[in-house]
C-alpha positions as YAML, in Angstrom:
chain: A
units: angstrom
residues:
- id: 1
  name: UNK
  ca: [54.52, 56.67, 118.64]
- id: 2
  name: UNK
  ca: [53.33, 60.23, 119.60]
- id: 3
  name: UNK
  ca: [55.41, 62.40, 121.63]
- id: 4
  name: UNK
  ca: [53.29, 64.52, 124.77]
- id: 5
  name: UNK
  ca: [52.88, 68.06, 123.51]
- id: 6
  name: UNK
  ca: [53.41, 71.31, 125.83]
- id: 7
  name: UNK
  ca: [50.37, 73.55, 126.27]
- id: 8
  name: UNK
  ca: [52.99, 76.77, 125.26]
- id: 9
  name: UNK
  ca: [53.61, 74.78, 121.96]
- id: 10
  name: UNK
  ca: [49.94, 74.28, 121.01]
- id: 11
  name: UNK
  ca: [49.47, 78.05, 121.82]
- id: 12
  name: UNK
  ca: [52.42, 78.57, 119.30]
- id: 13
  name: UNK
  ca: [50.76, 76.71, 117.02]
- id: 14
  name: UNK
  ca: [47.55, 78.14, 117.38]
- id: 15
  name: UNK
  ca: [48.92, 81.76, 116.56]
- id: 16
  name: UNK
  ca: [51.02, 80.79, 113.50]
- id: 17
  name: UNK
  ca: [48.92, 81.93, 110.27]
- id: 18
  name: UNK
  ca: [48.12, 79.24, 107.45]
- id: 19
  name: UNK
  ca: [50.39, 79.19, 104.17]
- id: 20
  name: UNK
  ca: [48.72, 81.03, 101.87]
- id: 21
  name: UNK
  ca: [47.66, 78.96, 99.18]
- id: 22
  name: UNK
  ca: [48.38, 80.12, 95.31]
- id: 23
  name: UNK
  ca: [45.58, 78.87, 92.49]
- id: 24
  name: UNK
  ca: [47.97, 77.43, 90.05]
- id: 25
  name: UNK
  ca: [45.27, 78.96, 87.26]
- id: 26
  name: UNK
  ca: [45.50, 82.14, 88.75]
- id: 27
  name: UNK
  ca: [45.39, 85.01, 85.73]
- id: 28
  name: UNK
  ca: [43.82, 88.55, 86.15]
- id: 29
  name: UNK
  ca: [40.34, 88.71, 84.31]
- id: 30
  name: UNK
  ca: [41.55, 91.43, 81.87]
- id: 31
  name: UNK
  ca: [44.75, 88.76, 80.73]
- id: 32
  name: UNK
  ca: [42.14, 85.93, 80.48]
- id: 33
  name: UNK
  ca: [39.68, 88.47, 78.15]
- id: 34
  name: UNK
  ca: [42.30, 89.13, 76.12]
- id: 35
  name: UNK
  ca: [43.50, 85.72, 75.60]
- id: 36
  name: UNK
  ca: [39.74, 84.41, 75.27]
- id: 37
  name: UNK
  ca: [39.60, 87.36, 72.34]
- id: 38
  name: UNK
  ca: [42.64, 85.89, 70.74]
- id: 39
  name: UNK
  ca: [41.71, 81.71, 71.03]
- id: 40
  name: UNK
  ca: [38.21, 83.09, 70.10]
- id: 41
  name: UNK
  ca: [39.59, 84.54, 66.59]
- id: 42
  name: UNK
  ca: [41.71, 82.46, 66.05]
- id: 43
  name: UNK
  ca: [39.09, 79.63, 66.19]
- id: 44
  name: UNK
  ca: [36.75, 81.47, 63.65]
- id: 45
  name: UNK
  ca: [39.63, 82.26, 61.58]
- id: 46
  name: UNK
  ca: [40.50, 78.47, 60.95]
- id: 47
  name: UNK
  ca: [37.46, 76.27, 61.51]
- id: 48
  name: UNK
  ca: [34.67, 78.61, 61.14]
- id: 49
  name: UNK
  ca: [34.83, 81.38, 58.66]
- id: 50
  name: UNK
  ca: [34.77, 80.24, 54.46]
- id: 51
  name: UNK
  ca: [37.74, 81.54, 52.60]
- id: 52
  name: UNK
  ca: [36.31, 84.61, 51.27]
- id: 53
  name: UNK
  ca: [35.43, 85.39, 54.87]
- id: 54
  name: UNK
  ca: [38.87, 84.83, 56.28]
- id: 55
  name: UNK
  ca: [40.25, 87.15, 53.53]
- id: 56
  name: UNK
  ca: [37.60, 89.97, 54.64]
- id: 57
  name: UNK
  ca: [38.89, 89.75, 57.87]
- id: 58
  name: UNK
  ca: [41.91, 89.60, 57.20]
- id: 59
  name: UNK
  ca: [41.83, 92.72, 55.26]
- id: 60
  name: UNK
  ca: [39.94, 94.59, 57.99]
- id: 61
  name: UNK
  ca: [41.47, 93.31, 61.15]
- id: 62
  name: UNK
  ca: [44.94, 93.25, 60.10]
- id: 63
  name: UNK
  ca: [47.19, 96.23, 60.06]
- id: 64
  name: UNK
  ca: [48.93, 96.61, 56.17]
- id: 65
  name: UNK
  ca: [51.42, 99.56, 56.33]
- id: 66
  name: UNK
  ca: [50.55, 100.47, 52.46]
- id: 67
  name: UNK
  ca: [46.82, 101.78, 53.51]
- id: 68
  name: UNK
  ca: [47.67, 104.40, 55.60]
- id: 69
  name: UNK
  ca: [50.28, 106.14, 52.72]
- id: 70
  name: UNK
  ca: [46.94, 107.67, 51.30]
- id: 71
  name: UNK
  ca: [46.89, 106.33, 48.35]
- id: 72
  name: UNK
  ca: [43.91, 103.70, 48.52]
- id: 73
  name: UNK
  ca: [41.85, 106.40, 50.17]
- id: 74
  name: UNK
  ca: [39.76, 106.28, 53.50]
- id: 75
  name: UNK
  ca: [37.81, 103.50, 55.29]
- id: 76
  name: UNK
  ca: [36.73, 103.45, 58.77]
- id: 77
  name: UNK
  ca: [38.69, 100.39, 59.53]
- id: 78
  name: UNK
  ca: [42.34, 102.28, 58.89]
- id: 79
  name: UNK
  ca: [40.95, 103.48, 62.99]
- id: 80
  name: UNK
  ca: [41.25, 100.02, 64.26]
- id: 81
  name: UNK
  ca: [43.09, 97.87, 62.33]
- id: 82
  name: UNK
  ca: [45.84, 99.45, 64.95]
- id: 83
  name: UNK
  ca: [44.21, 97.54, 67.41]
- id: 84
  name: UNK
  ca: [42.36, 95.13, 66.10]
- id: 85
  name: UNK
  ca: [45.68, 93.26, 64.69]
- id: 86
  name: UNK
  ca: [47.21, 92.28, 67.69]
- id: 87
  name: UNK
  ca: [44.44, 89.63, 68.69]
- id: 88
  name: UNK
  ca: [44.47, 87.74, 65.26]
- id: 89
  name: UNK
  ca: [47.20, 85.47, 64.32]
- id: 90
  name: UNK
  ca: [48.60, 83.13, 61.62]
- id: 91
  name: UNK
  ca: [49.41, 80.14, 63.12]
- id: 92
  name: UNK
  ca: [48.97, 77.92, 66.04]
- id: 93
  name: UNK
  ca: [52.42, 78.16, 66.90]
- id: 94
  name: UNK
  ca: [51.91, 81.55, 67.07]
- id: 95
  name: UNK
  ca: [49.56, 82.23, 69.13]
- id: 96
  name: UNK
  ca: [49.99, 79.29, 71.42]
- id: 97
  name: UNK
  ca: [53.71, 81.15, 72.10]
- id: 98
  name: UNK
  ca: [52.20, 84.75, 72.60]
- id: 99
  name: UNK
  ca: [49.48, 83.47, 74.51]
- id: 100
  name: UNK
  ca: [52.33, 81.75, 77.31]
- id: 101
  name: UNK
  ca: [54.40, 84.78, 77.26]
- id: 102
  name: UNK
  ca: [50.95, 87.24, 77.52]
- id: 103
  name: UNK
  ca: [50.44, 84.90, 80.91]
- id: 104
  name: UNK
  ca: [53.65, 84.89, 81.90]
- id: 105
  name: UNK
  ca: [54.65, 88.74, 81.50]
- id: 106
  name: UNK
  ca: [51.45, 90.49, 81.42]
- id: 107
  name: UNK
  ca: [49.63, 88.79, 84.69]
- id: 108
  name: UNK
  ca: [52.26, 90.48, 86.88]
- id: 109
  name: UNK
  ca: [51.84, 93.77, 84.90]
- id: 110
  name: UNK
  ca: [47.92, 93.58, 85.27]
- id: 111
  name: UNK
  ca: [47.71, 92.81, 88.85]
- id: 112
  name: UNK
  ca: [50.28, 96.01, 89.46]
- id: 113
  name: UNK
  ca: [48.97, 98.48, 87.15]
- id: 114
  name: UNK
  ca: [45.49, 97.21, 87.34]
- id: 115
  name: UNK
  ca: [42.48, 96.66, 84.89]
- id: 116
  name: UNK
  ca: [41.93, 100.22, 82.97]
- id: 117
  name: UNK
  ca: [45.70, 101.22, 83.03]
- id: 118
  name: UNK
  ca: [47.01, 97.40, 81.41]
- id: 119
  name: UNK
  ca: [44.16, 97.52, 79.08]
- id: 120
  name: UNK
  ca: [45.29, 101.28, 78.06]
- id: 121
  name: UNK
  ca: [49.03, 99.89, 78.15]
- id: 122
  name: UNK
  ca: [48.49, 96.67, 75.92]
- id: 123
  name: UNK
  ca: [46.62, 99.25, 73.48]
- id: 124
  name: UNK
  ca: [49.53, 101.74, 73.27]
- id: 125
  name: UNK
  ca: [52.17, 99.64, 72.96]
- id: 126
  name: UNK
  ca: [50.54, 97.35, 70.23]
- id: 127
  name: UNK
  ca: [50.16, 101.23, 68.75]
- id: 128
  name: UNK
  ca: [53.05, 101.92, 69.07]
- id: 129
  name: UNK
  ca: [54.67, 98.52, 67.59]
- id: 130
  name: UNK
  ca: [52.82, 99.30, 64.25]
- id: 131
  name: UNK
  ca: [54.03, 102.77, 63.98]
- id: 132
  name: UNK
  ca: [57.62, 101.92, 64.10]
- id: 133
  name: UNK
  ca: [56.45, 98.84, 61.39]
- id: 134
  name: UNK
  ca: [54.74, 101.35, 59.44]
- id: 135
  name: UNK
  ca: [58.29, 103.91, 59.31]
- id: 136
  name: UNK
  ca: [60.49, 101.09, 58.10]
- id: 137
  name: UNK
  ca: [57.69, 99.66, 55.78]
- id: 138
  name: UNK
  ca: [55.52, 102.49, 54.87]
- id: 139
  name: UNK
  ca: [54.19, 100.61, 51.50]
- id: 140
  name: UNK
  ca: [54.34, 96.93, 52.44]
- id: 141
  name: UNK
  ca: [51.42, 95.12, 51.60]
- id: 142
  name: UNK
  ca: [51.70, 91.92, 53.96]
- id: 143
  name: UNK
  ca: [49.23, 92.03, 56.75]
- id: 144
  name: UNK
  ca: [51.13, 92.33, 60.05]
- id: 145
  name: UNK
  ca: [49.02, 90.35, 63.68]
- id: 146
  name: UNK
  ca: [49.66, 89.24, 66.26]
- id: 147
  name: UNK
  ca: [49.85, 90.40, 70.21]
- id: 148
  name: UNK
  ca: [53.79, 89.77, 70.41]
- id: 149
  name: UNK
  ca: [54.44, 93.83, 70.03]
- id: 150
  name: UNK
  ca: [52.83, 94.33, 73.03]
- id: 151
  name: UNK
  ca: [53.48, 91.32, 74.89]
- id: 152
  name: UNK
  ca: [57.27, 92.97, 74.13]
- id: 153
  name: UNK
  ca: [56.14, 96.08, 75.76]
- id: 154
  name: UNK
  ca: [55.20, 94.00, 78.70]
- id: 155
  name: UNK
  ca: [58.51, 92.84, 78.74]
- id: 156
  name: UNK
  ca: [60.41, 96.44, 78.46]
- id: 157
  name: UNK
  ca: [57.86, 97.07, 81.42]
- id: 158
  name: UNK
  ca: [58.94, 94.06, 83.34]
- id: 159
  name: UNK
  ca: [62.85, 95.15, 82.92]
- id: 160
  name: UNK
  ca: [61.84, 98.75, 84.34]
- id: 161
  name: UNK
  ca: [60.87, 96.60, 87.83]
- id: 162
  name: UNK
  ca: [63.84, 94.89, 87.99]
- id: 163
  name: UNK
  ca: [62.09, 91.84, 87.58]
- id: 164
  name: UNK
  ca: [61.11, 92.10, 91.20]
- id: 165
  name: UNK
  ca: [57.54, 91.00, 92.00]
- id: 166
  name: UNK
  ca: [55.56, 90.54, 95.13]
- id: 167
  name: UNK
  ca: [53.62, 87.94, 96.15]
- id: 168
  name: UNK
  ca: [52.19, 88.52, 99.92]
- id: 169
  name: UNK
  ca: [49.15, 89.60, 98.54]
- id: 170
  name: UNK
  ca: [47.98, 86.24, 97.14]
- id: 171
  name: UNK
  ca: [49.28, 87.16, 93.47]
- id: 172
  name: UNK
  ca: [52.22, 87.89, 91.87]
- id: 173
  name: UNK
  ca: [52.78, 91.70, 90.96]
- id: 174
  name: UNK
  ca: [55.83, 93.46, 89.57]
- id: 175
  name: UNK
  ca: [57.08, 95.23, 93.03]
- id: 176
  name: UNK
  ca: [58.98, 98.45, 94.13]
- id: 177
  name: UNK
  ca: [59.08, 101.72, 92.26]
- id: 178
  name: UNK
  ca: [60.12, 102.26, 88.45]
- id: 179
  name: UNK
  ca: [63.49, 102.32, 88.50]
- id: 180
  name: UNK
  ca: [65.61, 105.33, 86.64]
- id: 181
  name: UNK
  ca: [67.41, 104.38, 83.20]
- id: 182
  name: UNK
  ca: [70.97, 104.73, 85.28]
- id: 183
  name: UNK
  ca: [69.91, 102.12, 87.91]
- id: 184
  name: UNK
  ca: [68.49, 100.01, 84.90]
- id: 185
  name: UNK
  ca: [72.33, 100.16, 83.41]
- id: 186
  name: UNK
  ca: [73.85, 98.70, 86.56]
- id: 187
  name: UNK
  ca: [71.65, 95.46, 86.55]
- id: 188
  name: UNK
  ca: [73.77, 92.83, 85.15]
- id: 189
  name: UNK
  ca: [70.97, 90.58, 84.57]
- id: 190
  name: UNK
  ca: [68.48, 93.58, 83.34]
- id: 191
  name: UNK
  ca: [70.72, 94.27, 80.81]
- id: 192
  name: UNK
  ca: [71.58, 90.68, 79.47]
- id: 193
  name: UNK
  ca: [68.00, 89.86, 79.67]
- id: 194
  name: UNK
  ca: [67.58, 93.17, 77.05]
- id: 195
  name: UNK
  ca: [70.59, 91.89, 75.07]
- id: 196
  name: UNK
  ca: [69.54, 88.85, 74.57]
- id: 197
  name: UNK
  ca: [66.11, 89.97, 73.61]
- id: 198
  name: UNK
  ca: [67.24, 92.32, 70.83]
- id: 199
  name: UNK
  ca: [69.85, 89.42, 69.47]
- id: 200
  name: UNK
  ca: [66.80, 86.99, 69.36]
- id: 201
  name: UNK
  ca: [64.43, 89.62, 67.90]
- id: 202
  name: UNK
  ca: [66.80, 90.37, 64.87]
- id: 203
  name: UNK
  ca: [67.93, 87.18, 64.67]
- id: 204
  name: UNK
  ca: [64.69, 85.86, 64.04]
- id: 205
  name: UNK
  ca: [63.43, 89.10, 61.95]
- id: 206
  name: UNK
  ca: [65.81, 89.24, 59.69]
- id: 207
  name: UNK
  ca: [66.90, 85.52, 59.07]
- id: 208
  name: UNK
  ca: [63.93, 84.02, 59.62]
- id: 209
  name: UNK
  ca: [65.19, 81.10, 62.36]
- id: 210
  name: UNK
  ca: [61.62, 80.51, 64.00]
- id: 211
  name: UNK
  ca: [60.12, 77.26, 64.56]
- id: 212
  name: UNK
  ca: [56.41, 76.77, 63.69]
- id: 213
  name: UNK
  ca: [56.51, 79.88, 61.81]
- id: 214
  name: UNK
  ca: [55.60, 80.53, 58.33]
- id: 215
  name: UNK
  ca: [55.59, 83.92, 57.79]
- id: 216
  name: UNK
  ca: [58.10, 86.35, 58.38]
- id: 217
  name: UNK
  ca: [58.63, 87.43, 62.01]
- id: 218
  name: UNK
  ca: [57.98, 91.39, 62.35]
- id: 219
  name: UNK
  ca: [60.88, 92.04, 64.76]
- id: 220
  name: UNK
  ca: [60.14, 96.12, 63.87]
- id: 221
  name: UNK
  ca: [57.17, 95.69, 65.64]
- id: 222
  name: UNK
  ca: [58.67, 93.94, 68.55]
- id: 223
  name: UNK
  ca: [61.41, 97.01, 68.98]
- id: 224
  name: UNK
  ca: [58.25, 99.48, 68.79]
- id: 225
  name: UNK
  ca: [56.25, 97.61, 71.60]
- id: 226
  name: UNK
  ca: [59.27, 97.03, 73.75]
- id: 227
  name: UNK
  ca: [61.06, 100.62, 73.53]
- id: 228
  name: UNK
  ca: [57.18, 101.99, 74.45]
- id: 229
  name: UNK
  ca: [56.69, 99.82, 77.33]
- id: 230
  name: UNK
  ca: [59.98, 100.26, 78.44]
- id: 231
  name: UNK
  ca: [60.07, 104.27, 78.29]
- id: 232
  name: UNK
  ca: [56.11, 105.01, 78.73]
- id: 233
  name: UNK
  ca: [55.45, 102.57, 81.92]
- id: 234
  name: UNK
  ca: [55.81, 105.25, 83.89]
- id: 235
  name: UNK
  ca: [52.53, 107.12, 82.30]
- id: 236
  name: UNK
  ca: [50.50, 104.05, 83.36]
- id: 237
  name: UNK
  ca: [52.02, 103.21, 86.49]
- id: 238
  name: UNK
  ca: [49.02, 104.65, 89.20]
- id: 239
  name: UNK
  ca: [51.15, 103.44, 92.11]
- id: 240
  name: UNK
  ca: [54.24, 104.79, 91.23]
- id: 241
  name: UNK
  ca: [56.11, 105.55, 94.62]
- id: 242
  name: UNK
  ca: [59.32, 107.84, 96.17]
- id: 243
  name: UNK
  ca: [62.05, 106.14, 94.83]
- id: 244
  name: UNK
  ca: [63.92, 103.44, 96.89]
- id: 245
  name: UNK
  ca: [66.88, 102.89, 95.48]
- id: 246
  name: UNK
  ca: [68.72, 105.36, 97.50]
- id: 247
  name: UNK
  ca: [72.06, 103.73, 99.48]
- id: 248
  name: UNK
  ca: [71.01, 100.79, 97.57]
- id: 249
  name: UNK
  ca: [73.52, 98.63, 95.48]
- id: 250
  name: UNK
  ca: [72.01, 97.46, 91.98]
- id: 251
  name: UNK
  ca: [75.01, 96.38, 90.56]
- id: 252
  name: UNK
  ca: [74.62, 92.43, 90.71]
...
């Protein structure tokens, strides 16, 4: 049974906008390119390339602290390996964890900072995560991958927001200005979220509690990717804006 309708209601109706509808598979093309990199090499690494190849790439891909002490001499690669490591890894555990925490933390970085400035980000920060590795390991031999140093910077970058993201324009992007260091202190759940991070990270690093993982997990890298994102976002942040935080409580 219908109920008789006013013509000042249908007019109200009329004027009210549609919900804006989400894609559920919504990534930014420069998080799916990356991720297609990664699944890509990954794929060769274990159903494609022989043994011999595997180990070639392996050597040339993969960043191993002891070749940059100088005393195995020069090769071209010892320019990329830097890079190049962060979209191989060991395991399917492994990647299928970075690749969910790439989505989850570096779509809302990429659709703020934009394509150029998040590719230049995930490049310094995975820098970054192998020069710390390299300090603390300068003549280690085991071949460090993986993107999880700068997924970690994506995270230090995410706790610089707040967590605060937007979503009115159709997809969610970390929101408001870059807050300081002392407004970063008074966020309760900023802070536990870093705390907890760090626990984890060492936890994991130096005890070696990590499912599906066979190799050791390279929490030195993790620190190096994290501390960059978290103190260098501002350098690739193109829309940074007057501060906001004035009169504002942060404290909860």
């Amino acid at each position: 049974m219908s109920e008789p309708v006013s013509p000042s209601e249908i007019e109200q109706t009329q004027r009210e906008p549609e919900p804006r509808r989400e894609p559920v598979f919504n990534l930014p093309p420069v998080v799916l390119a990356v991720i297609g990199i990664c699944v890509v090499v990954y794929l060769l690494q274990e159903y494609v390339l022989t043994q011999t190849q595997q180990l070639t790439l392996l050597y040339d891909g993969a960043f191993i602290p002891a070749l940059y002490t100088g005393q195995y001499g020069f090769d071209w690669f010892l320019l990329t390996r830097p890079f190049t490591y962060a979209f191989m890894h060991g395991s399917f555990a492994h990647i299928l964890i970075n690749m969910v925490m790439l989505a989850a933390f570096g779509s809302p970085l990429a659709n703020r900072l934009g394509t150029l400035w998040f590719a230049l980000f995930f490049a310094v920060t995975g820098l970054a995560s192998v020069v710390l590795f390299w300090a603390i390991h300068p003549f280690g031999e085991v071949p460090l991958v993986g993107a999880s140093g700068a997924i970690s910077g994506m995270m230090g970058a995410a706790a610089r927001f707040g967590f605060r993201t937007d979503r009115s324009a159709g997809k969610t992007a970390f929101a408001g200005p870059v807050l300081p260091i002392a407004i970063i202190l008074r966020l309760r759940g900023v802070m536990i979220f870093i705390a907890a991070w760090m626990v984890i990270n060492l936890a994991t690093g130096l005890f070696g509690f990590a499912f599906g993982f066979d190799g050791q997990i390279a929490w030195e890298a993790h620190v190096g990717g994290f501390v960059a994102g978290f103190f260098g976002l501002r350098w690739f942040d193109r829309r940074w804006q007057q501060p906001e935080w004035t009169g504002t409580d942060y404290r909860t």
